[in-house]
C-alpha positions as CSV (number, residue, x, y, z in Angstrom):
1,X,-10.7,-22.7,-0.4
2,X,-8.8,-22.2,-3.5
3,X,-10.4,-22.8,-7.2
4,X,-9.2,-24.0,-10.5
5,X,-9.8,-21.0,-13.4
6,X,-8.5,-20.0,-16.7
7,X,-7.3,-16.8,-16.5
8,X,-7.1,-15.0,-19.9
9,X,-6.6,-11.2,-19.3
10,X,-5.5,-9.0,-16.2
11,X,-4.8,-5.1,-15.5
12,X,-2.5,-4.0,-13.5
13,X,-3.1,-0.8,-11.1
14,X,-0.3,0.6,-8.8
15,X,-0.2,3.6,-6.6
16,X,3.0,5.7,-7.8
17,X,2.8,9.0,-5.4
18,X,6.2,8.3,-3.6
19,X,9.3,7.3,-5.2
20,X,8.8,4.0,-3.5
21,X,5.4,3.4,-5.5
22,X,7.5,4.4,-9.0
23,X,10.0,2.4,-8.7
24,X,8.1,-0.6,-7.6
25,X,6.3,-0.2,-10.9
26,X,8.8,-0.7,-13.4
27,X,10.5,-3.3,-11.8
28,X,6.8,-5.1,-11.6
29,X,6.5,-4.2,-15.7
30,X,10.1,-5.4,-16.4
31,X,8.8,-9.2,-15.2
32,X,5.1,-9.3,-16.0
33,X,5.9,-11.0,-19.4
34,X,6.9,-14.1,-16.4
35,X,3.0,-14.3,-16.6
36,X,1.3,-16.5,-18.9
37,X,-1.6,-13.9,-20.3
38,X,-1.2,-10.6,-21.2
39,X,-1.2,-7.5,-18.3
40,X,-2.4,-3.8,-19.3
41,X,-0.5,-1.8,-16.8
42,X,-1.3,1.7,-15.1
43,X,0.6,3.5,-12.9
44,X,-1.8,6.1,-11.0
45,X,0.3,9.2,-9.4
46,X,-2.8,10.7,-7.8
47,X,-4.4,8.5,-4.7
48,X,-8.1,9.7,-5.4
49,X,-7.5,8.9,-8.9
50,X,-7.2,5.4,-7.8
51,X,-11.3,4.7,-7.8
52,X,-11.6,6.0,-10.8
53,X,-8.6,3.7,-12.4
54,X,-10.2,0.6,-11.0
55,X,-14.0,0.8,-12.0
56,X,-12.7,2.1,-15.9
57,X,-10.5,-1.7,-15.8
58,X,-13.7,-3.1,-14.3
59,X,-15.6,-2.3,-17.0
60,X,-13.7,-4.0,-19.7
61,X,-14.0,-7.3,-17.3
62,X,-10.2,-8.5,-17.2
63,X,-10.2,-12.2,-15.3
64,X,-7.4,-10.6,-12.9
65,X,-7.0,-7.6,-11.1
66,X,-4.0,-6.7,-9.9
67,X,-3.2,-3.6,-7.3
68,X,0.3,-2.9,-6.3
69,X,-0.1,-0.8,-2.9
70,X,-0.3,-0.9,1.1
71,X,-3.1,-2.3,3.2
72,X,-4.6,0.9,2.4
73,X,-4.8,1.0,-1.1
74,X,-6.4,-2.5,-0.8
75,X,-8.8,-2.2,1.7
76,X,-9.6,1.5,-0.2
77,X,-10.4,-0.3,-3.6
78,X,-12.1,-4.1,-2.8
79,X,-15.4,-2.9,-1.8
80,X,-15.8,-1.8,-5.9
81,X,-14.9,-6.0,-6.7
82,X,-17.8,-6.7,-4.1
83,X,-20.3,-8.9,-6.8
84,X,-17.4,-8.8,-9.4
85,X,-16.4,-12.2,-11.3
86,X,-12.7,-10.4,-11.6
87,X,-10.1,-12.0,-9.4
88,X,-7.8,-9.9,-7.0
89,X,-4.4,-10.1,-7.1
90,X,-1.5,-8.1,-4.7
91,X,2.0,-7.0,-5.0
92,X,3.8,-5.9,-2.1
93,X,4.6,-2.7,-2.5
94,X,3.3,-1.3,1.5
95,X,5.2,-1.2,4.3
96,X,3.3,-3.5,6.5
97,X,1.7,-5.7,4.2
98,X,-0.6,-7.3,6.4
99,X,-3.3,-8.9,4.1
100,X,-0.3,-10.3,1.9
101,X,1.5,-11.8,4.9
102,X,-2.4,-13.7,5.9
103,X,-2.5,-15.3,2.1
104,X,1.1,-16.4,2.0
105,X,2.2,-14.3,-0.5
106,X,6.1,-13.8,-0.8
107,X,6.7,-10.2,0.3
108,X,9.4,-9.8,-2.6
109,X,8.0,-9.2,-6.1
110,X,9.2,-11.8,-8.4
111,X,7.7,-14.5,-5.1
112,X,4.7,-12.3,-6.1
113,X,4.4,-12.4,-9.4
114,X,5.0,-16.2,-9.4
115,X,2.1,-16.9,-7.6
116,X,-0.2,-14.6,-9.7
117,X,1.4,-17.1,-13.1
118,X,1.2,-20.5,-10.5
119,X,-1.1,-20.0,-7.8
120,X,-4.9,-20.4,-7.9
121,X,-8.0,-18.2,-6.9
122,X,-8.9,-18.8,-3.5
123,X,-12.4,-17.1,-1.9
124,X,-12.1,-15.4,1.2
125,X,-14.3,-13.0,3.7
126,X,-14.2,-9.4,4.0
127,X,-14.5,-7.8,7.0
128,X,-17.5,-4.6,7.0
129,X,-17.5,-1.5,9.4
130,X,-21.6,-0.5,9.0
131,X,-21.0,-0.5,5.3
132,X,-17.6,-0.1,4.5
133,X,-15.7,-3.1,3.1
134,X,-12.2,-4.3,4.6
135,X,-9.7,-6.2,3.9
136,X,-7.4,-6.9,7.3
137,X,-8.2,-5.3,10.2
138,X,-9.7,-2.0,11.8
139,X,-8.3,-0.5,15.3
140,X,-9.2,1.7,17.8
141,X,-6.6,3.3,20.5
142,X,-3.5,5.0,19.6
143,X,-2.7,4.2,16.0
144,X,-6.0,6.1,14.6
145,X,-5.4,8.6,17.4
146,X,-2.0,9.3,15.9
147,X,-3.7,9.0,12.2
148,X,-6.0,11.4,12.9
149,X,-4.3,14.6,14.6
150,X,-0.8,14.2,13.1
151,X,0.0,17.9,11.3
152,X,-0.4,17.4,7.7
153,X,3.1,17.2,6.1
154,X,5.0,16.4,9.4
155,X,6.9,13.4,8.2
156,X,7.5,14.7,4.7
157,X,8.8,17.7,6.1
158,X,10.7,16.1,9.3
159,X,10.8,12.8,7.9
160,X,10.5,9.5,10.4
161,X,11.8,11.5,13.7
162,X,9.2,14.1,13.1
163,X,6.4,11.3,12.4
164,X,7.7,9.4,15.7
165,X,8.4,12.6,17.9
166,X,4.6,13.2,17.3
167,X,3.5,9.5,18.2
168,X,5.7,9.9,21.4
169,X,3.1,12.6,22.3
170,X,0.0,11.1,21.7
171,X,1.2,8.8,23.5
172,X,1.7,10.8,26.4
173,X,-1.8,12.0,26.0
174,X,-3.8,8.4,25.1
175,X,-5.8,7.2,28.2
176,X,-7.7,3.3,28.3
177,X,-11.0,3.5,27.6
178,X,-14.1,1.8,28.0
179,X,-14.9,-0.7,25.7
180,X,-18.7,-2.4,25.2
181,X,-19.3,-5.2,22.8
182,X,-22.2,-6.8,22.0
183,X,-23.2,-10.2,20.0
184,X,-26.9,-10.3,20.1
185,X,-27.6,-11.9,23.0
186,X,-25.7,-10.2,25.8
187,X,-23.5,-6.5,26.3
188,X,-19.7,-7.1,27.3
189,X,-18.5,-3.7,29.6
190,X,-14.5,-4.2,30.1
191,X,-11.4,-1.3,30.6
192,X,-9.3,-1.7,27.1
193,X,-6.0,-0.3,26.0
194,X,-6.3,-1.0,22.5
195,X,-8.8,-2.9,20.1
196,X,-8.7,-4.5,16.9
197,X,-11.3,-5.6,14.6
198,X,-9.9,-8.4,13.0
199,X,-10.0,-10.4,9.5
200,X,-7.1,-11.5,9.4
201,X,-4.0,-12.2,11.7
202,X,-1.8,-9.2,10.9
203,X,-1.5,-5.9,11.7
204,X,1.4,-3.4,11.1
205,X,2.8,-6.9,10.0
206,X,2.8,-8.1,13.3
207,X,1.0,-11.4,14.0
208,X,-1.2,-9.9,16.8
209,X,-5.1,-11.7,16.4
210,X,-4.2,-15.5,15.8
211,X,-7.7,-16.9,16.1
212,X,-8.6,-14.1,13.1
213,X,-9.0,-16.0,9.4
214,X,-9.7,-14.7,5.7
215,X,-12.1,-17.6,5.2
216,X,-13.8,-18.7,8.9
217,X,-17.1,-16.8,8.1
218,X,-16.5,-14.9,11.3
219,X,-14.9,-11.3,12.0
220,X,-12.8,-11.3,15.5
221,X,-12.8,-8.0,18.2
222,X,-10.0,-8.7,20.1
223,X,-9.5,-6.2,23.1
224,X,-6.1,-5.8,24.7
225,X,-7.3,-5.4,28.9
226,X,-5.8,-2.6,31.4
227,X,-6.1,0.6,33.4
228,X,-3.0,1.3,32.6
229,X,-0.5,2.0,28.6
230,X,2.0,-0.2,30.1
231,X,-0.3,-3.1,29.0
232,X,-0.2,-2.3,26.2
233,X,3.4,-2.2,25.5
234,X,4.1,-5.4,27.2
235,X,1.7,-6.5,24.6
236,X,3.3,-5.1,21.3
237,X,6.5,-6.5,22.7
238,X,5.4,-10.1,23.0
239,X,3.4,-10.1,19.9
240,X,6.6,-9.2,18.4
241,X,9.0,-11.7,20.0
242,X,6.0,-14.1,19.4
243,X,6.3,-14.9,23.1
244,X,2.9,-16.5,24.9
245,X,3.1,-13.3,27.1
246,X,0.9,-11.8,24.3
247,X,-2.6,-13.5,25.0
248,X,-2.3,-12.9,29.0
249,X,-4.1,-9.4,28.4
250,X,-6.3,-10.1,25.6
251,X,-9.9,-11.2,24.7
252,X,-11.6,-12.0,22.1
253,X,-15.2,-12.0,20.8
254,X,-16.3,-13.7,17.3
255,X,-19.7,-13.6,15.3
256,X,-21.1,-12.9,12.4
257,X,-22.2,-9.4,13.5
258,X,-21.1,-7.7,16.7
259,X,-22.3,-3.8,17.8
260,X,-18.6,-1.9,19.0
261,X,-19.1,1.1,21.4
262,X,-17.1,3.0,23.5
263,X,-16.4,5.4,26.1
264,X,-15.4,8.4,24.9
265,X,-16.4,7.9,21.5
266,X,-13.0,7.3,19.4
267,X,-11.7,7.1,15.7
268,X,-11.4,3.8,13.8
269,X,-8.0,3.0,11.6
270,X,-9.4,1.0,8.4
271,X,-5.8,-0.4,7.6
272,X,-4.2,2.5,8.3
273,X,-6.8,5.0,7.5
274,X,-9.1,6.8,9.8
275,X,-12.4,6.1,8.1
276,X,-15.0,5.6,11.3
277,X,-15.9,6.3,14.8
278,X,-17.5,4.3,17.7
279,X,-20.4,3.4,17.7
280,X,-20.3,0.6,14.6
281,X,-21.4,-2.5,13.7
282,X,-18.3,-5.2,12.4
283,X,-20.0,-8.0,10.0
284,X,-18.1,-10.7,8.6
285,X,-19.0,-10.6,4.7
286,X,-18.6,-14.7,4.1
287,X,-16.5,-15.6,0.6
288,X,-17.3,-12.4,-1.1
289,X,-14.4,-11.9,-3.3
290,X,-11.3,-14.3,-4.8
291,X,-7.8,-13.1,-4.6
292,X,-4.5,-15.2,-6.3
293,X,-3.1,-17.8,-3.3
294,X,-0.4,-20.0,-3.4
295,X,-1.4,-23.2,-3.7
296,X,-1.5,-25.0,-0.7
297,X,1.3,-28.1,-0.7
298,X,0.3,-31.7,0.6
299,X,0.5,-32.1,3.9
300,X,3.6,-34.3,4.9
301,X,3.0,-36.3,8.1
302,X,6.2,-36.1,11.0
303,X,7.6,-39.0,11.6
């Protein structure tokens, strides 16, 4: 639901480690005087300095906080706007940019900063991992396996063909697991391939969990089915080509609160970042925060 609000004052946080991340930042500062208040902006070089750099603009209560970063950096930072008045805002400065792509956010910054100057607050749910706070979507399979034993360095050292020549092993190595979900009232036992925690539709930018929404008061597990990887490939490929192929070897399971297990225990991706392992509890925070949405257009009847 999206709200009405004056918004006086914002602050401006970005993640500047890469080159990427830099540049992003002044061409964000060369159009912020396109919004109608005035923007105090910081560019933060050092990723654990990031916490820090939010709660100090927290304290001097700006109406609008904005972070320019990945799925990551989001999901990272919104559990300290968790009881805030402030309002989130996003740029699109990740790769993915999952959690932009659910909220209809342009993916190009001026789109961006247009809707931060036109758009209005909108309140949305959080997803929560025991008590960890995120923002999109948490997985378990071979992304956080990846995540977690890749060589520290590899891909800054080998760049992309050393980051995908790595992947290409796990891969060899990942084996289905056993997956057990339970809502309360009954245990579900099924033989998985890869599952996602969902808020949110996207994932790596890829449409994946349609039935997953920021605002539906619910949090989605969706378990891709199979004894064997190829599954699992067939379904990256469909969700890709969008093709109906992609809910043949899927299930999901919604609630308010749902216990995740598995056999062997495995790590948890937090967009992106290994933060958990099985077992958890995934809880649907309802409405906690408001981010900057485009307002949504009437709806025009077809003919």
């Amino acid at each position: 639901m999206t709200e009405r609000t004056e918004i006086r004052s914002a602050t401006l946080i970005v993640n500047t480690k890469s080159r990427t991340g830099q540049k992003m930042f002044k061409r964000a500062c060369t159009r912020l005087d396109k919004l109608p208040y005035p923007v105090e902006a910081h560019a933060v070089e050092k990723p654990e300095h990031l916490e820090r750099a939010v709660r100090r603009a927290l304290a001097k209560q700006p109406d609008l906080l904005i972070l320019g970063g990945g799925d990551g950096t989001i999901s990272g930072l919104v559990d300290l706007m968790v009881g805030k008045e402030v309002i989130l805002g996003v740029l699109p400065f990740g790769t993915a940019n999952s959690f932009i792509r659910t909220l209809g956010i342009p993916l190009d910054i001026d789109g961006a900063i247009d809707v931060l100057a036109n758009g209005a607050p909108r309140r949305i749910d959080l997803g929560r991992i025991d008590d960890d706070y995120f923002a999109n979507c948490a997985a378990m399979g071979i992304s956080p396996q990846i995540a977690e034993t890749v060589p520290h360095g590899l891909k800054k050292v080998l760049g992309r063909a050393g980051y995908l020549g790595w992947a290409a092993i796990q891969f060899a190595k990942f084996r289905p697991f056993t997956l057990i979900v339970g809502d309360g009232d009954k245990e579900h036992r099924l033989r998985v391939v890869e599952v996602r925690i969902s808020n949110g539709p996207y994932h790596g930018g890829t449409e994946l969990v349609d039935d997953a929404t920021v605002d539906s008061g619910e949090i989605v597990v969706q378990a891709v089915q199979g004894h064997f990887k190829r599954r699992l490939i067939k379904n990256w490929v469909a969700s890709v080509f969008r093709h109906d192929a992609r809910h043949e070897d899927t299930i999901n399971f919604s609630g308010k609160s749902l216990t995740v297990a598995t056999e062997p225990s495995l790590p948890i991706s937090i967009d992106g970042e290994v933060l958990a392992h099985t077992p958890i509890t995934a809880t649907i925070a309802a409405g906690v925060i408001r981010v900057m949405a485009p307002i949504p257009g009437p709806v025009i009847p077809s003919a």
